[in-house]
One Martini backbone bead per residue (centre of mass of N, CA, C, O) as a GRO file, in nm:
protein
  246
    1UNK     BB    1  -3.141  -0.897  -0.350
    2UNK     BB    2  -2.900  -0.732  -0.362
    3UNK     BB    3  -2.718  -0.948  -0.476
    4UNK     BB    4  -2.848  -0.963  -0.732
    5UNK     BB    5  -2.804  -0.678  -0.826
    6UNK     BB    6  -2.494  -0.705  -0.821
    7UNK     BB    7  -2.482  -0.956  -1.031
    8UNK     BB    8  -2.638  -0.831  -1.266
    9UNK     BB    9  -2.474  -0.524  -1.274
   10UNK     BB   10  -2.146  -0.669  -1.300
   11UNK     BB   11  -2.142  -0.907  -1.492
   12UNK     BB   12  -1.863  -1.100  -1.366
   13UNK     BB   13  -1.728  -0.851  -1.213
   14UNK     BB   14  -1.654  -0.973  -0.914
   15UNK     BB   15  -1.384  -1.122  -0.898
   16UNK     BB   16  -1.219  -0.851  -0.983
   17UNK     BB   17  -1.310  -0.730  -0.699
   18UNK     BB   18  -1.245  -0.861  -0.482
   19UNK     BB   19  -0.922  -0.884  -0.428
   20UNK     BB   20  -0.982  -0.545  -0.403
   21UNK     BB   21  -1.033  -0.215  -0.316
   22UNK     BB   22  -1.229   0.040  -0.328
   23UNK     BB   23  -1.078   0.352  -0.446
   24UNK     BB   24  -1.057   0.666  -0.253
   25UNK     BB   25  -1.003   0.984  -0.374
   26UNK     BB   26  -0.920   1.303  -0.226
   27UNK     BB   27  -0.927   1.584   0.003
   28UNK     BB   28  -0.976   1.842   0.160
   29UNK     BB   29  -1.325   1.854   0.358
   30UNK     BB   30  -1.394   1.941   0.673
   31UNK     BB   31  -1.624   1.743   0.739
   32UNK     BB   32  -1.643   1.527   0.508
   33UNK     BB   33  -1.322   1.531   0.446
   34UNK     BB   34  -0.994   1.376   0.605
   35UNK     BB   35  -0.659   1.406   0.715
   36UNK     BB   36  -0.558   1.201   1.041
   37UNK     BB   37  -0.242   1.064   1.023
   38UNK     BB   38  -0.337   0.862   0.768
   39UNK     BB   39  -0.664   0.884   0.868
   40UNK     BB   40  -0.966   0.880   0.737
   41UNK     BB   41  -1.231   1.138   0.755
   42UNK     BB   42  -1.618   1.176   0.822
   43UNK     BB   43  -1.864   1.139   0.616
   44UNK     BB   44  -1.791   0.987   0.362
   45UNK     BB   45  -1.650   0.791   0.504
   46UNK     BB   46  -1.931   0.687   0.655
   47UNK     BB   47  -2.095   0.617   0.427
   48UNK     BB   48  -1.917   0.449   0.248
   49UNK     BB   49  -1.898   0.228   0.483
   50UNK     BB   50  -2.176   0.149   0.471
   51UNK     BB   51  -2.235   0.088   0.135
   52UNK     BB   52  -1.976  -0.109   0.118
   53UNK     BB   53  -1.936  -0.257   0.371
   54UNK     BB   54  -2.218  -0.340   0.494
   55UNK     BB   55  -2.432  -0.369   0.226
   56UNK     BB   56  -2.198  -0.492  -0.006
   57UNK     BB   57  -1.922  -0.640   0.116
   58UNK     BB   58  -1.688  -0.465   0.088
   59UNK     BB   59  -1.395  -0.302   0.023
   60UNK     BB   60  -1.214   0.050   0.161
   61UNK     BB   61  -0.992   0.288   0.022
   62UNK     BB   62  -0.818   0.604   0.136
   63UNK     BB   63  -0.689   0.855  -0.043
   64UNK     BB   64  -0.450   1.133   0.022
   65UNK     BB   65  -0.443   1.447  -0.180
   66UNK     BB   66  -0.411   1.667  -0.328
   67UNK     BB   67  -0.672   1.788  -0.554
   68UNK     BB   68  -0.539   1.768  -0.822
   69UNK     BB   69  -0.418   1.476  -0.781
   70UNK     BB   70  -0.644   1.331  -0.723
   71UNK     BB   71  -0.797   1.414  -1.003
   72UNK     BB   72  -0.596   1.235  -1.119
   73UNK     BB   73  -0.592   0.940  -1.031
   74UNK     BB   74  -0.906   0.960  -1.144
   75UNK     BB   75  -0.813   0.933  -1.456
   76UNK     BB   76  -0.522   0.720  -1.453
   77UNK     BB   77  -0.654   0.447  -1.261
   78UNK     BB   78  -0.538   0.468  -0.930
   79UNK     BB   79  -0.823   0.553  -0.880
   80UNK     BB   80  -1.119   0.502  -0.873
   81UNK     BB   81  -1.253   0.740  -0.686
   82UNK     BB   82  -1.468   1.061  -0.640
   83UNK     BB   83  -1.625   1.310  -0.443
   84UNK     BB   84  -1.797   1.552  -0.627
   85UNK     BB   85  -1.832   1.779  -0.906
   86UNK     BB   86  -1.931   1.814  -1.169
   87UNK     BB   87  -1.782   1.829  -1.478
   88UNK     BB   88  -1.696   1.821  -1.839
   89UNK     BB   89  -1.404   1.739  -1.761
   90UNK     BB   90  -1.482   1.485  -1.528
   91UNK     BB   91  -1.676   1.372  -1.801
   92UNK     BB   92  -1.408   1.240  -1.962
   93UNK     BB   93  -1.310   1.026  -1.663
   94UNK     BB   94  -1.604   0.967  -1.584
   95UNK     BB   95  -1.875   0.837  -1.366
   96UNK     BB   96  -2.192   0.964  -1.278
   97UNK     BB   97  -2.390   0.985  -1.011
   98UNK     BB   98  -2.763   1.032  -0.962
   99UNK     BB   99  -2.695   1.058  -0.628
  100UNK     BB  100  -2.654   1.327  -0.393
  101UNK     BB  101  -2.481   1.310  -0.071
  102UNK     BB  102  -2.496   1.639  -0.101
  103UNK     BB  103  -2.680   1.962  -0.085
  104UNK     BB  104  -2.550   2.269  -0.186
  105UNK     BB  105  -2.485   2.632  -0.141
  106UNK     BB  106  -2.287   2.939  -0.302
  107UNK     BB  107  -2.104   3.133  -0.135
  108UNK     BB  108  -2.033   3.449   0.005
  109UNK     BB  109  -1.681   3.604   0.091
  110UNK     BB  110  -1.506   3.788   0.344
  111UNK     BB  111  -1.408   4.025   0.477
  112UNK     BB  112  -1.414   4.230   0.708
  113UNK     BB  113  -1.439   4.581   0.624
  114UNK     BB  114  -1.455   4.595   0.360
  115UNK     BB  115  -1.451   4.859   0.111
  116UNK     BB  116  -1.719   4.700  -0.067
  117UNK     BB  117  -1.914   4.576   0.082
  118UNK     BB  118  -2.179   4.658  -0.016
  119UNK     BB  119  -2.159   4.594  -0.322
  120UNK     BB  120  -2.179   4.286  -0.252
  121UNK     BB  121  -2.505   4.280  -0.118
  122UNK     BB  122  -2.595   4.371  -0.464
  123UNK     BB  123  -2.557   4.153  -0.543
  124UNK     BB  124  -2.692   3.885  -0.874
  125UNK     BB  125  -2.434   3.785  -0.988
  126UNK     BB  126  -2.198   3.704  -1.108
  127UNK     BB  127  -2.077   3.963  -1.278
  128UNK     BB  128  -2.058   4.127  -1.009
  129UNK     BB  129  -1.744   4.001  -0.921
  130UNK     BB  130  -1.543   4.097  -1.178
  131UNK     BB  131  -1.397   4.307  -0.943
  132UNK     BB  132  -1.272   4.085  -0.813
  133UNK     BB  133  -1.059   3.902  -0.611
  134UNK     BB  134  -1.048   3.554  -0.609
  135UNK     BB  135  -1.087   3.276  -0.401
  136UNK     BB  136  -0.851   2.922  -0.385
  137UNK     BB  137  -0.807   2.658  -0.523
  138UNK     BB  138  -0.612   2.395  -0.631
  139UNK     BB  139  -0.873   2.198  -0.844
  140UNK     BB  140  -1.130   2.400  -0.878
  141UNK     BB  141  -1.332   2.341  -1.109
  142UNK     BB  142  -1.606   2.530  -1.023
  143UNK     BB  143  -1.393   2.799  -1.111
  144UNK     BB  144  -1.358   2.779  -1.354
  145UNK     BB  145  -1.645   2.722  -1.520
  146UNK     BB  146  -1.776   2.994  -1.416
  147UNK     BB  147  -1.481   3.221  -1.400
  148UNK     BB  148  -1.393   3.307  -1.680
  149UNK     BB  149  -1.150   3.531  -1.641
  150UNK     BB  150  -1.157   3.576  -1.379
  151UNK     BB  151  -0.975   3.669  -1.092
  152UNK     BB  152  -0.814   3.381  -0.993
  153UNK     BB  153  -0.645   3.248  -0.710
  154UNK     BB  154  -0.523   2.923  -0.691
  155UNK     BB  155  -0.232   2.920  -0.475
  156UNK     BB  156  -0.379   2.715  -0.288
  157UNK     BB  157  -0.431   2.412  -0.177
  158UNK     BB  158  -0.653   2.484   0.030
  159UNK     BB  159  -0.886   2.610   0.223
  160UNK     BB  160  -0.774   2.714   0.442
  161UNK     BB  161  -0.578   2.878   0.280
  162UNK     BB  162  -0.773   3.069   0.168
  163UNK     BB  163  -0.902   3.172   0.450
  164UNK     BB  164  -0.620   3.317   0.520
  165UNK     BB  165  -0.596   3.505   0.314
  166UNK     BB  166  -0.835   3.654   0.370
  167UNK     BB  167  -0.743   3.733   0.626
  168UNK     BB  168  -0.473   3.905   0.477
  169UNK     BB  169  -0.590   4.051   0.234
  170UNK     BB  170  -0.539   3.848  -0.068
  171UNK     BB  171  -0.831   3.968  -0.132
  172UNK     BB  172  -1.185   3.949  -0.144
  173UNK     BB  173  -1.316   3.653  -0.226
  174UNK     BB  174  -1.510   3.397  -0.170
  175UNK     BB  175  -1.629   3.059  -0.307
  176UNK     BB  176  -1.863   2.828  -0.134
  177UNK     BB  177  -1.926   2.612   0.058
  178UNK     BB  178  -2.135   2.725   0.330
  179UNK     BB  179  -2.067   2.465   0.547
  180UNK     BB  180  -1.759   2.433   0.529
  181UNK     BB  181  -1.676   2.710   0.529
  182UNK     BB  182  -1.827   2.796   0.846
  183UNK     BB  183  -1.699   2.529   0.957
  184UNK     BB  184  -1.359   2.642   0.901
  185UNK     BB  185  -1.381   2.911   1.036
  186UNK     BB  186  -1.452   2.807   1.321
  187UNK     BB  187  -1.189   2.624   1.324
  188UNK     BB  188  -0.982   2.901   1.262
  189UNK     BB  189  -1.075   3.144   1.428
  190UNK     BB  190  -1.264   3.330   1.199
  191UNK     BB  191  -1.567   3.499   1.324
  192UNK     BB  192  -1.426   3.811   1.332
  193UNK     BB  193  -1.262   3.799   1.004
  194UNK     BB  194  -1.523   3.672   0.845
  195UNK     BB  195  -1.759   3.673   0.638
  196UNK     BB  196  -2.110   3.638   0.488
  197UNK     BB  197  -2.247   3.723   0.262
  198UNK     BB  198  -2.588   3.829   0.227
  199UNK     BB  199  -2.810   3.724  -0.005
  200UNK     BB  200  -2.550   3.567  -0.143
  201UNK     BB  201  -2.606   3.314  -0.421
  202UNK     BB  202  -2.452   3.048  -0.675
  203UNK     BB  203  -2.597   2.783  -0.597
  204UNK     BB  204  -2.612   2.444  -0.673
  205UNK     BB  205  -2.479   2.188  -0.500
  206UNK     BB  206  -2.394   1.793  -0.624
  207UNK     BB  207  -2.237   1.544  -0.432
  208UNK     BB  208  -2.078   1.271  -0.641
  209UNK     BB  209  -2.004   0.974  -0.728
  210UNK     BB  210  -1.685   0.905  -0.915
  211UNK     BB  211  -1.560   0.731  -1.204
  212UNK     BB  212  -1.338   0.559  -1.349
  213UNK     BB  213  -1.303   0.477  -1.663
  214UNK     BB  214  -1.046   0.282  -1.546
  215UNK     BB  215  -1.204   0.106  -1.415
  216UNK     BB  216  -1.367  -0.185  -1.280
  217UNK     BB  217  -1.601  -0.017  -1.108
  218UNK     BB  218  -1.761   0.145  -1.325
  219UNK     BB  219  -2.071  -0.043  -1.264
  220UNK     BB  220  -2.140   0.079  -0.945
  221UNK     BB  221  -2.338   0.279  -0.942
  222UNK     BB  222  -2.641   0.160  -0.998
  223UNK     BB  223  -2.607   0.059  -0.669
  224UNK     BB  224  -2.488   0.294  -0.508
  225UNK     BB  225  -2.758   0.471  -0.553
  226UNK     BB  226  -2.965   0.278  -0.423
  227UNK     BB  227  -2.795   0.226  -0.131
  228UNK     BB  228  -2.824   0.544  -0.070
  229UNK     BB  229  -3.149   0.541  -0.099
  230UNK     BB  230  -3.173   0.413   0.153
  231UNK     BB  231  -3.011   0.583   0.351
  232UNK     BB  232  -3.208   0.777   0.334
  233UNK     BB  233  -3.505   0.668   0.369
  234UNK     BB  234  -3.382   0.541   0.699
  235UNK     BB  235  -3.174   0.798   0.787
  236UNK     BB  236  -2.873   0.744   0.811
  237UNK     BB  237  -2.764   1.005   0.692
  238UNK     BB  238  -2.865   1.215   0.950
  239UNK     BB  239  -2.721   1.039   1.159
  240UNK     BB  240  -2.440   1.135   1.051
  241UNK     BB  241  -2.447   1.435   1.002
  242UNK     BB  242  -2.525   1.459   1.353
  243UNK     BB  243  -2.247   1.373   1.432
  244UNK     BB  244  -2.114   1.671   1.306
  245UNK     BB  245  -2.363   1.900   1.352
  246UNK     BB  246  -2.563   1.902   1.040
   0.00000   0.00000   0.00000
């Protein structure tokens, strides 16, 4: 039955892709995705390969790349995609899959000992924020749309590098993903010197696969939506998840 949704949905471009695996580029996001040593690991890896290649029999290779240039390479269809978060910039290059691989909500962090820690504690909404200067990394386009006008320091290259900036007290705030955020802060030993404030969240976050529209593999997201969605049907992404302690 897959076989056959595949073949009708890919209307005869089977062939065009049997040669070649789809690739998907990256960048640091860890325990989600990240390399080691050349070698790409994580959630979404351990997913991916699960959906297309186990279930799929494509092959599949990762490519790491700081993230503004992950996604200009699946812009310029040098990637075929990348599992990212909408955004309206990234919907004029991109196709993006309905079903998603996972549903998280954005944090408010900050150093311990803030002398503003009370007034973040009562933010209610993102214009809160507006006297902070936010910390991120370059091609966070997340904090590009929420954030216009605000303070934002894109310097850092990826997430650690902002959590360290926030270490030396060199911003205010970070604003990120709960899971990975608490999971990088455990991970660079720094659980004495960030906190989360408290009862302080930006929304929900639904990362997606994102197909680059100069890709061959542009038809390709509504099989993988439904063989993502037999994944959680049947528990598969659970005990991936429960792999990571997530």
């Amino acid at each position: 039955m897959l076989i056959l949704l595949i073949t009708l949905s890919f209307s005869g471009k089977i062939c065009a892709f049997e040669n070649r695996p789809i690739k998907i580029s990256h960048a640091y996001f860890e325990p989600y995705i990240w390399s080691d040593n050349g070698i790409s690991k994580g959630i979404y890896v351990d997913i991916l390969k699960e959906v297309f290649e186990k279930r799929m029999g494509m092959t599949i290779e990762f490519e790491s790349f700081p993230w503004l240039r992950a996604q200009r390479r699946v812009e310029s269809g040098k990637s075929d995609g990348m599992i990212t978060l909408y955004t309206p910039e990234r919907a004029e290059y991109t196709s993006t899959g309905k079903v998603p691989i996972f549903i998280e909500t954005m944090g408010l962090f900050t150093y311990i000992n803030h002398p503003r820690l009370e007034q973040m504690k009562n933010i209610q909404s993102i214009d809160g924020i507006k006297d902070f200067q936010i910390l991120t990394y370059l091609g966070d386009g997340v904090s590009i749309e929420k954030f216009p006008g605000f303070d934002v320091d894109y310097g850092a290259v990826d997430l650690k590098s902002a959590l360290k900036k926030l270490n030396l007290k060199r911003g205010d705030v970070l604003i990120q993903s709960k899971a990975v955020t608490l999971y990088n802060i455990k991970k660079l030993r720094l659980d004495n010197s960030i906190i989360q404030v408290p009862r302080v969240d930006f929304g929900v976050l639904e990362f997606k696969l994102c197909i680059s529209k100069q890709s061959p593999f542009i038809d390709i997201i509504p099989v993988f939506d439904k063989v993502l969605s037999e994944l959680i049907q049947d528990g598969t992404i659970q005990k991936i998840f429960k792999k990571y302690g997530l």
